[in-house]
N, C-alpha and C positions, 0 to 999 in steps of 0.2 A: 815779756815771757809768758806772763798769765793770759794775757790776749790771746798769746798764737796757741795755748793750749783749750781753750776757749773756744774759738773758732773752728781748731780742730774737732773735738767733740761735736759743736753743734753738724759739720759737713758729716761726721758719721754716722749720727740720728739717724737712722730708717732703712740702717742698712743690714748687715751681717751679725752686727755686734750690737751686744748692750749699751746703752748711755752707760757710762763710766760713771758718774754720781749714784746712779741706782747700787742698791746693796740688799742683801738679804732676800724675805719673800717679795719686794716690790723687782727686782730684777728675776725670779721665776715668776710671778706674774707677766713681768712683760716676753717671756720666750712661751707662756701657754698662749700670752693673746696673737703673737707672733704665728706660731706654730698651724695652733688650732682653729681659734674664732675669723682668721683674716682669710681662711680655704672656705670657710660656710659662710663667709658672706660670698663670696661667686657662685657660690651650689645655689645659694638660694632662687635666683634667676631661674636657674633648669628645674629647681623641683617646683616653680608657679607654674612656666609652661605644662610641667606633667601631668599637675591638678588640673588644670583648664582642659588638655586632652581627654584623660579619662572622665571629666563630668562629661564631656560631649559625645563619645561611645557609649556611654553607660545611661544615657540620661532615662530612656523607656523605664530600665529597670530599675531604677534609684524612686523614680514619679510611681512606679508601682508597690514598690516597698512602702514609699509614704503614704498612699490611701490602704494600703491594708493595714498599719500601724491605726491613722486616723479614720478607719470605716467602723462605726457602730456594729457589736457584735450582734443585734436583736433585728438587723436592716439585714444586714449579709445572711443571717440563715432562712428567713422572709423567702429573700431572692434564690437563695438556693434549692428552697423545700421547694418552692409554686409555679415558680417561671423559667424558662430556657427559651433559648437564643438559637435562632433559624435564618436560613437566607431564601429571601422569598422569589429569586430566580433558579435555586436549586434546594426546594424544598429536602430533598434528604440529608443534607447537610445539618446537626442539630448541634449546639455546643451547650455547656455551662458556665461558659463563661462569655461576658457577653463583651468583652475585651475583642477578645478573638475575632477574625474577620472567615471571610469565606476561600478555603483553599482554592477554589476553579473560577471565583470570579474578584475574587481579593475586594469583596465589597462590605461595609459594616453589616452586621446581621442583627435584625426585629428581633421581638421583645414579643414574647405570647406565653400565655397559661400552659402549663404544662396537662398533655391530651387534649388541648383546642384543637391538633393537627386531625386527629379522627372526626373534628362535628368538620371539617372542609372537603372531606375525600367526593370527590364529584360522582355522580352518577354512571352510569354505564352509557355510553355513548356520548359523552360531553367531556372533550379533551382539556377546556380552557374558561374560566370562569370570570370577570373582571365587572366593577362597577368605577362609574364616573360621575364625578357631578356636573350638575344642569350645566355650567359655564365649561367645561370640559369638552361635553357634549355638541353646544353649539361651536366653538372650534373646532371641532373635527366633521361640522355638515352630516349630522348622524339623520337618517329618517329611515324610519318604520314602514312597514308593508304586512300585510296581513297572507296568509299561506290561503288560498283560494283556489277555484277551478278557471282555469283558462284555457277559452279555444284555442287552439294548437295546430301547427302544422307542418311538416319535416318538407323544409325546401331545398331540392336537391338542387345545380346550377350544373347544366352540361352545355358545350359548346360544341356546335356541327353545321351545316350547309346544307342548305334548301335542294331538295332534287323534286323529278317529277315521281308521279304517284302511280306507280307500274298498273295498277289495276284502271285507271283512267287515259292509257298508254297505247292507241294502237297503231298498226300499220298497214297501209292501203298497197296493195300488189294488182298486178294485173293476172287473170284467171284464163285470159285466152290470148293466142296469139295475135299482133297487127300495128296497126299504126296508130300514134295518137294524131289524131285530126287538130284538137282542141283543147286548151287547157283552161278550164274557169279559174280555177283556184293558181296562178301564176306566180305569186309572189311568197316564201320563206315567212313566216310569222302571220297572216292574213287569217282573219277570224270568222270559223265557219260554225255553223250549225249542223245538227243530226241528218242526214238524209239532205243536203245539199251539193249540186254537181260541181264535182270537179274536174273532170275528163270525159273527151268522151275519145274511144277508140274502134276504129276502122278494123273490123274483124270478117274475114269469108266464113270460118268455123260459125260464128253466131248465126251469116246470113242461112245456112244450110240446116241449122238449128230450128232458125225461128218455121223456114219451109217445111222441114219436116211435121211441125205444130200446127201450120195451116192446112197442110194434106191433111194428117190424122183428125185436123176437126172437117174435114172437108166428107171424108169417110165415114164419120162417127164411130170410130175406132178409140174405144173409149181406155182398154189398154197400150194402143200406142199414145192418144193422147198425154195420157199420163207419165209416160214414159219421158214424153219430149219435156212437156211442163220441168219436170226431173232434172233433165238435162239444160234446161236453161238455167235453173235454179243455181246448179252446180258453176255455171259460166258468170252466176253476178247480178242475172237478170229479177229483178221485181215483181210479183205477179201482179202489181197495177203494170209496168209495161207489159208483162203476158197476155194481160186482159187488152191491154191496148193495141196489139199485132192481132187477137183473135179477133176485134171489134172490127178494124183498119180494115183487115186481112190483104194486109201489105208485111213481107218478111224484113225486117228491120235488122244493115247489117250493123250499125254502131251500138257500141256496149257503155253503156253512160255511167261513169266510174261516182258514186255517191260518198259521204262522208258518214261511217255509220256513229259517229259521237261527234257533241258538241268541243269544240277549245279552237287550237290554233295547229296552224300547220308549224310543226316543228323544222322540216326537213324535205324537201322537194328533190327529187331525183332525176326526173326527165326532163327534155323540152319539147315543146310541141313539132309536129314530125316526123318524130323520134319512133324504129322500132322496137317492139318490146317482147318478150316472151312470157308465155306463163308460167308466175309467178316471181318476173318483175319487182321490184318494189318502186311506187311511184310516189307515196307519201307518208308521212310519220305526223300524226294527229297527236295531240298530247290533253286532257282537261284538264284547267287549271283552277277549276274550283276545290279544288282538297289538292296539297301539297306535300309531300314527306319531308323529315329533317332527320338526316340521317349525322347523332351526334354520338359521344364519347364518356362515357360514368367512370368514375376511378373506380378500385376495388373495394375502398371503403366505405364506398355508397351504396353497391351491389347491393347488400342485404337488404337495404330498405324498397327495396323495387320487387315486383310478383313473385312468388315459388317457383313457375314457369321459366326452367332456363333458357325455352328457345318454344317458339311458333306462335300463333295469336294468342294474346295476350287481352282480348277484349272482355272476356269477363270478369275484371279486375282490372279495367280500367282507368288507369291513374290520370286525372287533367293536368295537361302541363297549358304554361304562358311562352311564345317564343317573339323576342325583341330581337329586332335589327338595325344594322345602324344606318339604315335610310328610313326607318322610321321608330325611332329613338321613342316618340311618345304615345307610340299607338300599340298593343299590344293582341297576340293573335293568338286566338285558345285553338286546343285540341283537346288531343288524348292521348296515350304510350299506346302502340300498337304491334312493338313486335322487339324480343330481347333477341339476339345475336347468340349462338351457344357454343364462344370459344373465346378470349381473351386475348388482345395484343400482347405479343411478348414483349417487344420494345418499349412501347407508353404505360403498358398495364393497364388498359382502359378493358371497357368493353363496350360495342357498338350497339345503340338502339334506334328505334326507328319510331317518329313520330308522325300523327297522323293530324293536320293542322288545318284548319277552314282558312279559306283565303279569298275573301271578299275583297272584288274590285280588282281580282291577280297581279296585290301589291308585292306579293312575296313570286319573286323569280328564280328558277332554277338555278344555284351555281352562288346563290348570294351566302355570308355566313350569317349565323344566328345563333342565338343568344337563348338557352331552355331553360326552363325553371320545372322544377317537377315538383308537386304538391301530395305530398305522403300524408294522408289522415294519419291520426294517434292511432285507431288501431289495426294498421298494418304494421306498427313497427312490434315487435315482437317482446323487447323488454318490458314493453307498457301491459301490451295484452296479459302477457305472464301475472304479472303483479296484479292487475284489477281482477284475475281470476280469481288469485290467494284474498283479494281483500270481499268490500261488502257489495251489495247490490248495489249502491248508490254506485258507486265508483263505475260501474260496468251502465248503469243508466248512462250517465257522465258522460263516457266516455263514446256509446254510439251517438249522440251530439257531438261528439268532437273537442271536449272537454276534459282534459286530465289536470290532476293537483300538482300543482310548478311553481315556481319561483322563480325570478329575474335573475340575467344573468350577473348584473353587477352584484349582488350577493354572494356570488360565491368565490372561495377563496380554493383555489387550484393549487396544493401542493407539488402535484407530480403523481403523490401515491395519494394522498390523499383528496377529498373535498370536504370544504367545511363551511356551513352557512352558520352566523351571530345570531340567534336569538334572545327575542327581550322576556328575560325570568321573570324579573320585577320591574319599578320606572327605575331607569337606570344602572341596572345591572343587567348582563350579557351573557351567555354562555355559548361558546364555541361547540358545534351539536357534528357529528361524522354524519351525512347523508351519503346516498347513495342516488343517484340522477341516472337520466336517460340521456340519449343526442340531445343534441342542442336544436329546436325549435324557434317557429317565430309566432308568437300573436297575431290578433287579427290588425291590429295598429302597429304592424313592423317591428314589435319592442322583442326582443329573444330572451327565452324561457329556458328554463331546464327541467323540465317533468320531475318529480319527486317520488321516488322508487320508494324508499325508506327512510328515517329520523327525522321525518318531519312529519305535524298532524295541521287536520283543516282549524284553521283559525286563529294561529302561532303568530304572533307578529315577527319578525325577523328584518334584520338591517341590510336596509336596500344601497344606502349611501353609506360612505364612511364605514363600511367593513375593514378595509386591508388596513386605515389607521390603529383599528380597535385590533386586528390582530396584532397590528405591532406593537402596538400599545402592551399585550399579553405575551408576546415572542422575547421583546429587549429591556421592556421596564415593567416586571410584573406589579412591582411594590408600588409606581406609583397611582395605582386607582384607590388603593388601600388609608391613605391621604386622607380620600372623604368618607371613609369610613369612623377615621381618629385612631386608624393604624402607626403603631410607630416607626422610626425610623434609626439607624443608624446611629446619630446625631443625640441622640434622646439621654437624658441623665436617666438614669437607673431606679431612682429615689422617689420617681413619679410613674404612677399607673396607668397605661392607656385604658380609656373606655371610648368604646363606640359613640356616637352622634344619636340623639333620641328624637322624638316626634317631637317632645316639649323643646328642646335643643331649639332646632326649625322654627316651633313656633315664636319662642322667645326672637328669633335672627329674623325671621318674618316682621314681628308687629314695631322693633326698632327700625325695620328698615321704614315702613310705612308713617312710623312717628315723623318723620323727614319730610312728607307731601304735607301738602295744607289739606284742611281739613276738609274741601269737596273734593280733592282728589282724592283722599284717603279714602273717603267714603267709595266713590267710584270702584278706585282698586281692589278694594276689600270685596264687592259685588262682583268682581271679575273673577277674583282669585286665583285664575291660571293662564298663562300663557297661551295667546293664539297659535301661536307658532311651533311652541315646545309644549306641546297638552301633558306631559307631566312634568313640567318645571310650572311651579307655584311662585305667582307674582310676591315679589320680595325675598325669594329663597338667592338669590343673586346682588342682592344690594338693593339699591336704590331701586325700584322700576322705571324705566323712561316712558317718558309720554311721550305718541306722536298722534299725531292728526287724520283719519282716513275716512274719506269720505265726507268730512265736515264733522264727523265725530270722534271723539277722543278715546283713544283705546292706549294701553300699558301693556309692554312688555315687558319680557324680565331683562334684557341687557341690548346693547348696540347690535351685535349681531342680526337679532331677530329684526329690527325694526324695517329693515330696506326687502326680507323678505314678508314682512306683513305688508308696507306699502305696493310689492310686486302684483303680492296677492290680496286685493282688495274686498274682493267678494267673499272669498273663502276665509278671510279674517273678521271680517263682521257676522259673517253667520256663525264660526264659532263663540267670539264673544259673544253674540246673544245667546247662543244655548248654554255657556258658562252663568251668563247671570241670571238667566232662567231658572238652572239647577240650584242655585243659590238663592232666589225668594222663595224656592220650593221646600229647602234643607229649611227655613228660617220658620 
């Protein structure tokens, strides 16, 4: 009986009711454990999860509460009184705290002296300011060019076809009526000379002519003579043949048809037999020693071509070159001889007329070609303007043919804007607004852009590696700022940037050179700068490499430079000796 009560008890354990042996506080103790403590052991699970949730939304600002609990109060008001926090792709942006990122480019923001922002405000005409250092530089193939006078010269390119040259153009008729007996000149393209026969025709009017010349000399009828002389003249006749019917004094009825210019028969009309009347045409002579090319200028070109918008144009004679493509390598000068004064409406061209020598009559009527018109500097009108405003030198210059330009890979073509790099300092840059003329070519083919405004003579400016350098200053202003010992983003707070100094350099120089043995040191040291990058200082890069040129040892500052030192063999040694030169001299 005590068993099965026994066993009862133990199956009820854990269920609804009490153990029955429990009494007193130990059976309210087991309905609080029951109740209470056995519901928070399953809560506890969800309230781990919720702690782990909220540290992970919260976490920014839990990590910012702890460094202002743990920030020195004598650091933080340091940083508050002296320095603020800017983003150096959108300089107006300034903040106090340097937590903060950049609202428009969500990028970390530098670390600068509070009013350093006024010693940067760039000058007036210099939109863009950036420095790189030497190994920067030679990545991006940067080279200098100095702002100088360059012959100059606006080539216009029109294209038109060879005609004949009107004023060397004639045409042979017959003056009297009759038969042509005889044709010397027979054949279509046959090459004649001035006063050489090409016909002769069977006329009674002439024979009656030349009679009445032999009566009136017969007479000595010295105003009919005259008269007749007159009237043969009018017929074609020669006064060496007049003189030779008065000598004869035989009347002569054939009228002997002459070529009165040199070229070629263009165009033959008769045949021999053939009657003709007066004024006939029997042939079409043409000279082929001077040729026309009658070609086509867009309207944008217009302006640079004479004031004259229509008729000879010779006193302002512009020399053109015209190539064709039967003779691709032989080039045929003129000159502009005549503007057109009305405009296609269709092409929008306008028609001009060249006047071309044409030795050996390689250029044929009908063929096309190829014009090149050559504009001095001062016909074009922006230039003239401006060397008025400036000094005499410039206007000396320029009747030489000479105006102040710059190459075209220098420039950087926004659309509204133009902008040439020049060099402030070694290694520093400044994006300068100019103002240009057309586009020009040198005398060695290389294209130019004349220099109206913001630029002066003797500027260096970057001929290569411009559009890196602008991008460089377009999408990463901050980072040329690097070799300055600009801060960045990244940067603990705690620490102060300072700029890079001369002693800086030199200390990074003479460990670099500690590295070579001691004849190359010596070497290096004698050298001091780079052949290739004349303001990168041997060792300012690391190491300097030796290479070999010409059987002598020469140092540059990094890998880059060396393949164009070995290119340039010449021009590498004569700098290192004027480097070492200047160095026994400094010593």
């Amino acid at each position: 009986m005590s068993e099965t009560k026994l066993e009862s008890s133990l199956i009820d354990e854990g269920g609804l009711h009490a153990p029955p042996h429990l009494k007193g506080w130990r059976k309210a103790w087991w309905w609080f454990d029951f109740i209470i403590l056995v519901k928070l052991a399953r809560l506890r699970f969800v309230a781990v999860l919720v702690a782990i949730g909220a540290g992970i939304t919260q976490w920014d600002m839990l990590v910012a509460h702890y460094e202002r609990w743990t920030r020195p109060m004598g650091e933080a008001a340091h940083v508050a009184g002296d320095v603020e926090w800017f983003c150096p792709m959108h300089p107006s942006v300034v903040r106090e705290n340097g937590k903060e990122k950049c609202p428009v480019c969500f990028m970390p923001l530098s670390k600068r002296k509070k009013g350093a922002a006024t010693d940067a405000v760039l000058p007036a005409g210099v939109v863009s300011r950036v420095q790189l250092s030497p190994y920067r530089i030679v990545l991006a193939g940067v080279q200098t060019w100095p702002v100088d006078f360059v012959p100059l010269t606006k080539q216009i390119t029109a294209v038109g076809y060879v005609d004949f040259n009107e004023r060397g153009f004639k045409s042979v008729s017959a003056r009297v009526k009759g038969r042509i007996d005889s044709l010397l000149a027979a054949e279509t393209g046959k090459l004649v000379k001035e006063g050489d026969e090409l016909a002769s025709i069977y006329s009674p009017e002439l024979n009656v002519s030349a009679q009445t010349l032999l009566d009136a000399s017969k007479r000595n009828n010295a105003e009919m003579l005259k008269s007749s002389r007159n009237r043969l003249h009018l017929l074609g006749v020669s006064d060496d043949q007049i003189d030779h019917i008065l000598k004869t004094g035989e009347a002569n009825s054939h009228l002997r048809i002459r070529s009165p210019i040199a070229g070629h028969i263009v165009k033959k009309y008769v045949r021999e037999g053939q009657y003709v009347d007066e004024g006939m045409p029997l042939y079409d002579v043409a000279d082929l020693e001077t040729v026309w090319v009658q070609a086509q200028v867009y309207e944008d070109d217009f302006r640079f071509l004479p004031a004259e918008q229509h008729g000879d144009v010779s006193s302002e004679r512009l020399p053109v070159t015209a190539i064709t493509r039967a003779f691709p390598d032989e080039p045929f000068h003129g000159f502009l001889s005549f503007i057109y004064p009305h405009v296609d409406q269709e092409s929008r061209t306008v028609t001009v007329r060249f006047e071309i020598a044409n030795p050996g009559h390689k250029l044929r009527p009908g063929t096309t070609a190829e014009v090149l018109i050559h504009v001095p500097p001062m016909r074009v009108a922006a230039i003239a303007r401006t060397v008025i405003q400036g000094d005499g030198e410039q206007a000396a210059r320029l009747q030489r043919g000479e105006v102040l330009a710059v190459p075209e890979g220098s420039v950087i073509d926004t659309g509204r804007q133009k902008i040439v790099y020049r060099q402030a300092l070694p290694g520093e840059f400044e994006g300068v607004l100019v103002q240009l003329g057309p586009r020009m070519l040198g005398s060695d083919g290389v294209t130019f852009y004349p220099v109206l405004s913001g630029l002066e003579l003797g500027e260096r400016i970057v001929t290569s590696g411009s559009f890196l350098i602008d991008a460089e200053t377009r999408l990463n202003p901050a980072a040329g700022s690097i070799y300055f010992g600009g801060s960045s983003g990244g940067a603990t707070p705690s620490k102060t940037v300072r700029p890079s100094t001369p002693e800086d350099m030199d200390a990074k120089i003479d460990l670099a050179l500690a590295k070579l043995s001691p004849q190359d040191r010596k070497l290096a040291a004698s050298q001091r700068f780079c052949p290739v990058l004349s303001d990168s200082r041997i060792g300012s890069m690391g190491v300097p490499i030796k290479i070999t040129v010409n059987n002598q040892s020469v140092f540059v500052c990094c890998n880059g430079c060396s393949k164009s030192a070995a290119k340039n063999a010449d021009a590498t040694l004569k700098k290192v000796a004027e480097f070492r030169a200047k160095g026994l001299k400094a010593k």
